[in-house]
C-alpha positions as CSV (number, residue, x, y, z in Angstrom):
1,X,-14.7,9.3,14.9
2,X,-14.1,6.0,16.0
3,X,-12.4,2.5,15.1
4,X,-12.0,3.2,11.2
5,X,-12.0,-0.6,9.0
6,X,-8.9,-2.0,8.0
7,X,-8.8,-5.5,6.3
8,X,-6.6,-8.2,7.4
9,X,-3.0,-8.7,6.8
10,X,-1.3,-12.4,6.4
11,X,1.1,-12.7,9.1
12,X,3.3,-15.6,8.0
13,X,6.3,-14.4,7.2
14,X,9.1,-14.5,10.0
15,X,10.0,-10.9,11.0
16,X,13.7,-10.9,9.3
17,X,12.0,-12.1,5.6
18,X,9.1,-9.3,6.0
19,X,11.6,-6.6,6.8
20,X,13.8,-7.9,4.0
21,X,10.5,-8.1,1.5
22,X,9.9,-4.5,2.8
23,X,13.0,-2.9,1.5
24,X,12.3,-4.8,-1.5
25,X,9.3,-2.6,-1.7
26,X,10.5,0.4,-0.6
27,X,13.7,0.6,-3.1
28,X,11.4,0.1,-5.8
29,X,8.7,2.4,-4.8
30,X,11.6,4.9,-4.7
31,X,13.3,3.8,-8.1
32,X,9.8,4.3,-10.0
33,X,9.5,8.1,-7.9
34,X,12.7,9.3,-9.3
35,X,12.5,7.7,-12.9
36,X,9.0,9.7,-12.8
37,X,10.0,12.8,-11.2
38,X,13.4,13.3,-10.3
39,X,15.6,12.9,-7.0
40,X,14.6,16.2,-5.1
41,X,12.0,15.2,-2.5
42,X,10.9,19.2,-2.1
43,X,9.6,19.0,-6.0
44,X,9.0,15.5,-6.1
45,X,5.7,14.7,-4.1
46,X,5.8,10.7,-5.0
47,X,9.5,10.5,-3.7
48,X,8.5,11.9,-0.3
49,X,6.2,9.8,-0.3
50,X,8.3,6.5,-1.1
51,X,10.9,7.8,1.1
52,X,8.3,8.4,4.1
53,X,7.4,4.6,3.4
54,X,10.5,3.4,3.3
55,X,11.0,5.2,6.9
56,X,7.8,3.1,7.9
57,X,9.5,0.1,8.0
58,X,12.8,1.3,9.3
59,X,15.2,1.1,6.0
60,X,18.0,2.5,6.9
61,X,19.1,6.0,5.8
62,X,22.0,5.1,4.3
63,X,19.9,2.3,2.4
64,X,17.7,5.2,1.1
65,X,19.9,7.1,-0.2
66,X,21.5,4.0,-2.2
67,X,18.3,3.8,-3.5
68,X,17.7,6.9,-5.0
69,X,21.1,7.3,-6.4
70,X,20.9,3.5,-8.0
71,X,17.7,4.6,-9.4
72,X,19.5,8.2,-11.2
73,X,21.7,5.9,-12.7
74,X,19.7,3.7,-14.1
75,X,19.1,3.0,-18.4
76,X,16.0,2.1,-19.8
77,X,12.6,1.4,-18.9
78,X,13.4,0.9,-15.4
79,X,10.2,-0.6,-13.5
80,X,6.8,0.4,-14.1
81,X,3.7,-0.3,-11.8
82,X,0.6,-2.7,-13.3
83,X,-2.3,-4.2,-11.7
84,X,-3.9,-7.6,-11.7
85,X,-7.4,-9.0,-10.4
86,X,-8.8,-12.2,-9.1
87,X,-10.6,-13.8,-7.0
88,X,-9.7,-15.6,-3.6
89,X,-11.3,-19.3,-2.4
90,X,-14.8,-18.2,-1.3
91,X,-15.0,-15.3,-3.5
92,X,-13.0,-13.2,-2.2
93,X,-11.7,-10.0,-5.0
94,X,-8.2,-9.8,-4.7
95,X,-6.1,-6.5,-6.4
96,X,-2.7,-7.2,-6.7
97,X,-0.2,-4.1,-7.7
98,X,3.5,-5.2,-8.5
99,X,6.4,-3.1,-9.9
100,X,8.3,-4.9,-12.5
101,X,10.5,-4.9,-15.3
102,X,9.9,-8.2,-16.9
103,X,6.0,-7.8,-17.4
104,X,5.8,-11.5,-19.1
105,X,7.4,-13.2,-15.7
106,X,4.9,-11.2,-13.4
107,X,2.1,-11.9,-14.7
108,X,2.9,-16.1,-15.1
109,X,3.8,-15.9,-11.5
110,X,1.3,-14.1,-10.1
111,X,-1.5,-16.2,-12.5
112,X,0.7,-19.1,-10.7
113,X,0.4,-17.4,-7.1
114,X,-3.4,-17.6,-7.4
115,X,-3.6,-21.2,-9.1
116,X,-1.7,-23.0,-6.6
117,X,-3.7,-20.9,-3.9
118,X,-7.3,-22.0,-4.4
119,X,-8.0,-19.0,-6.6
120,X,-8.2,-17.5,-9.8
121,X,-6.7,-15.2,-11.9
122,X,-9.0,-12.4,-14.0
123,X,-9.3,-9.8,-16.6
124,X,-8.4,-6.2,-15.6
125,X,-12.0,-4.8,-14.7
126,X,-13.3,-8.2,-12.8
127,X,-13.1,-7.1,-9.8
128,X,-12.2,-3.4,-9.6
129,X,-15.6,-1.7,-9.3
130,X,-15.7,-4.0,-5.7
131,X,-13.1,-1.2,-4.5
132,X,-13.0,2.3,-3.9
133,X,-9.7,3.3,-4.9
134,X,-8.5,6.4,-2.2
135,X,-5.8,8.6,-0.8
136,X,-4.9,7.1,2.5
137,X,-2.8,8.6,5.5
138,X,-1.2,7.4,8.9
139,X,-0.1,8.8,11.9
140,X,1.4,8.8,14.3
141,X,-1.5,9.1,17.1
142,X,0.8,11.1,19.6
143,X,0.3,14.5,20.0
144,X,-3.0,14.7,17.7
145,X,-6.4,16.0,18.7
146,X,-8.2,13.7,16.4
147,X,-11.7,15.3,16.2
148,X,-9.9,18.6,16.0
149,X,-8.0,17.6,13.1
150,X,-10.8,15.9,11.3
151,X,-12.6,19.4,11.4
152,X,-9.8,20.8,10.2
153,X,-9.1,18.4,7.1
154,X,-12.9,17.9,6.0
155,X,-12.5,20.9,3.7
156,X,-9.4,19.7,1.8
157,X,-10.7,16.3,0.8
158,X,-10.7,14.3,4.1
159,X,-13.5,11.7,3.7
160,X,-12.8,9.2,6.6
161,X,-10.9,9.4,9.9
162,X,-10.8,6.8,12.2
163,X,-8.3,4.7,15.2
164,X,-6.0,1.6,14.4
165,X,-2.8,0.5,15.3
166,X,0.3,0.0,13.3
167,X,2.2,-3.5,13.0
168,X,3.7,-2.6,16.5
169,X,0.5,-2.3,18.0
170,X,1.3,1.4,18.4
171,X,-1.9,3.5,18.4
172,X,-2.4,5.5,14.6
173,X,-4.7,7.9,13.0
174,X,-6.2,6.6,9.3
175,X,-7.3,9.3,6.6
176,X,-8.7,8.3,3.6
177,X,-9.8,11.0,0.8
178,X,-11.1,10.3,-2.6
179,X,-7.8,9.8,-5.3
180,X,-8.6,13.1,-6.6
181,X,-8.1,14.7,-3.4
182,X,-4.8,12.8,-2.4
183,X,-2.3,16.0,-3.1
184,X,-4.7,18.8,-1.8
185,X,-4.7,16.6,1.9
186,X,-0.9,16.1,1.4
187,X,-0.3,19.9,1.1
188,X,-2.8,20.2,4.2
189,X,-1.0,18.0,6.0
190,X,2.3,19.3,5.2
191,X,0.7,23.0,6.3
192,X,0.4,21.6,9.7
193,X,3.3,20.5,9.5
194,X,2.1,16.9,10.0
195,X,4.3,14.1,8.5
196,X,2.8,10.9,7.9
197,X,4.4,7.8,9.0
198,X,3.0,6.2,5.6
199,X,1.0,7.8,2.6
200,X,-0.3,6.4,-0.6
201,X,-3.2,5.0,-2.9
202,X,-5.0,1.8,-2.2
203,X,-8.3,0.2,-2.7
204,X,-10.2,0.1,-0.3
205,X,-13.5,-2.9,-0.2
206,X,-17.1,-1.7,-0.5
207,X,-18.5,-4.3,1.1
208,X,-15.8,-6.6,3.4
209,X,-16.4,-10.7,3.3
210,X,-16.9,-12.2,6.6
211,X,-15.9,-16.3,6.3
212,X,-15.3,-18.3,9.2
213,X,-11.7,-19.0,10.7
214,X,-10.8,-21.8,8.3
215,X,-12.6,-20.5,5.3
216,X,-10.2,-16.6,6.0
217,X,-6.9,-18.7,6.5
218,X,-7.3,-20.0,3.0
219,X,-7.7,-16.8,1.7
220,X,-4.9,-15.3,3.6
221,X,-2.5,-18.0,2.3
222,X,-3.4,-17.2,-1.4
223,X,-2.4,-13.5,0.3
224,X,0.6,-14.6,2.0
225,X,1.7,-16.4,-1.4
226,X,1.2,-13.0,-3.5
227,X,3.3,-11.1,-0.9
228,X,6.0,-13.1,-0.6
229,X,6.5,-12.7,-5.2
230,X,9.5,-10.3,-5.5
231,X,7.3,-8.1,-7.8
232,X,4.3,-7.4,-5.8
233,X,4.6,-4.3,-3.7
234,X,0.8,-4.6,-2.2
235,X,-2.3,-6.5,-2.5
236,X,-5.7,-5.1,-1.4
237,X,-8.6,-7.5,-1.0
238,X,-12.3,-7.7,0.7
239,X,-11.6,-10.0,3.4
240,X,-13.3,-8.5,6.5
């Protein structure tokens, strides 16, 4: 157990617009949890999740709990989660997941996002089989035998378990599993009585880019651009 990978993050945004961007996220992580499964986080897996996320980056309580009950009330479709895949200035795979409601203006602005950023948009499947997608975990370092636990976890799914630090710099443990094996770690987690400080599924690169400096600050500006689109919630690329 050691360091585990973690690509790089674009950094532009000024602290008050990425926590405002984050609630963004959050709210509609939530919305699309209850409109899938209801507003009781003990029989609703996906909201505990959201609402765990949404703790992450310190929404408010009170915020939360606007959000669940805006999304109960809500008519009609609602917002639904969809993918897109590109490339990045020096070919770098870029998978961009967004929750929208107005499919036809997310897709011309993120096919816009990667135009005016040096890259290009693609067909769903052009770059997906450059990612593993897994279940991944993060906690809180404090108070965890790391070794101990990866013993533990190995036999419900665990796959990777490694050391980073979260946006703080605070020291956090990573655990990634195979999709499949994303609620049988939650329910080992939650056995232990271990709450993750964040929880979901990403794609992870098989093989991470290396570019020089200037080359990687292209790319993370073509990152930066896709973040800041109301209707992107993440975007996973293979920029080491």
């Amino acid at each position: 157990m050691g360091r585990i990978f973690e690509t790089r993050k674009a950094t532009m945004f000024a602290r008050y617009d990425r926590m405002a961007k984050a609630f963004t996220k959050a709210a509609r992580e939530i919305a699309i949890a209850v409109k899938a499964g209801g507003d009781n986080v003990e029989y609703n897996p996906a909201l505990r999740r959201a609402v765990q996320n949404a703790r992450s980056v310190n929404m408010p309580k009170d915020r939360i709990e606007k959000a669940i009950k805006k999304a109960l009330g809500e008519t009609g479709p609602g917002y639904e989660t969809t993918y897109f895949e590109g490339y990045a200035p020096h070919g770098v795979a870029v998978m961009v997941e967004t929750a929208t409601d107005n499919n036809t203006r997310t897709v011309a602005n993120v096919r816009m996002h990667f135009n005016k950023g040096g890259g290009n948009m693609g067909t769903t499947g052009s770059v997906g089989f450059l990612f593993n997608r897994m279940g991944v975990f993060r906690l809180e370092a404090e108070g965890l035998e790391a070794e101990e636990l990866e013993l533990e976890l190995i036999d419900h799914g665990l796959e990777e378990l490694g050391e980073s630090e979260d946006d703080e710099g605070n020291p956090i443990l990573v655990l990634r599993c195979a999709f499949e094996s994303f609620g049988e770690l939650q329910n080992a987690l939650d056995a232990r009585k271990i709450e993750p400080k964040s929880s979901g599924v990403e794609f992870i690169p098989m093989t991470p880019v290396s570019l020089s400096d200037e080359q990687a600050q292209e790319v993370l500006d073509l990152i930066d651009r896709l973040e800041g689109d109301d209707d992107v919630q993440n975007v996973f690329h293979t920029l080491a």
